[in-house]
C-alpha positions in Angstrom: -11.1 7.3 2.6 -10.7 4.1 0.7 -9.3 5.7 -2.7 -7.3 8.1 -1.2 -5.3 4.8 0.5 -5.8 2.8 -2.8 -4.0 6.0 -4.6 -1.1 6.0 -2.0 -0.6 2.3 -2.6 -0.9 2.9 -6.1 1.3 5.9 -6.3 4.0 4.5 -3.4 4.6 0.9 -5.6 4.8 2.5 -8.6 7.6 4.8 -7.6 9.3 1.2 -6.1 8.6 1.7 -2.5 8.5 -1.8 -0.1 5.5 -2.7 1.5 6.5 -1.9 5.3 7.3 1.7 3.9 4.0 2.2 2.3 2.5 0.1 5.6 4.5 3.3 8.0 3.2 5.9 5.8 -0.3 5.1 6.0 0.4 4.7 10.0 2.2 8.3 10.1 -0.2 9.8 7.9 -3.7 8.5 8.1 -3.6 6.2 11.3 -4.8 3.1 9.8 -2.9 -0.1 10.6 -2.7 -2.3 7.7 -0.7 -5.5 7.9 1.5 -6.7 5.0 -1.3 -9.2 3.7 -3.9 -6.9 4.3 -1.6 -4.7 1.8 -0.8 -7.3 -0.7 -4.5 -8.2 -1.1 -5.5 -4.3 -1.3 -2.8 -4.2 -4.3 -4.6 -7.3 -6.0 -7.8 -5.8 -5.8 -6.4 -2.9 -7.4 -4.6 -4.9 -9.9 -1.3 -4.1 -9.2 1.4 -6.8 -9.5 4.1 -6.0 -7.1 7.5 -8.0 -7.0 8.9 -9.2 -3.7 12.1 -9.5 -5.3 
């Protein structure tokens, strides 16, 4: 279950979606609660680096 939410994140910021969105999907979809800083770690991990701009 892990990669399959690491490859949402992945997948949602690459197509330039904002973290709540991507947080609301993953609600919706796989009921898991994950809170912004919870996300923005994940996305380190991953090695992502997302823009809060």
């Amino acid at each position: 279950m892990k990669c399959t939410i690491d490859n949402t994140i992945d997948r949602s910021v690459k197509r330039g979606k904002k973290l709540d969105v991507i947080s609301r999907y993953l609600r919706l979809k796989y009921r898991v609660t994950i809170e912004k800083a919870a996300l923005k770690e994940r996305l380190r991990s991953i090695g992502i680096q997302y823009d809060l701009a």
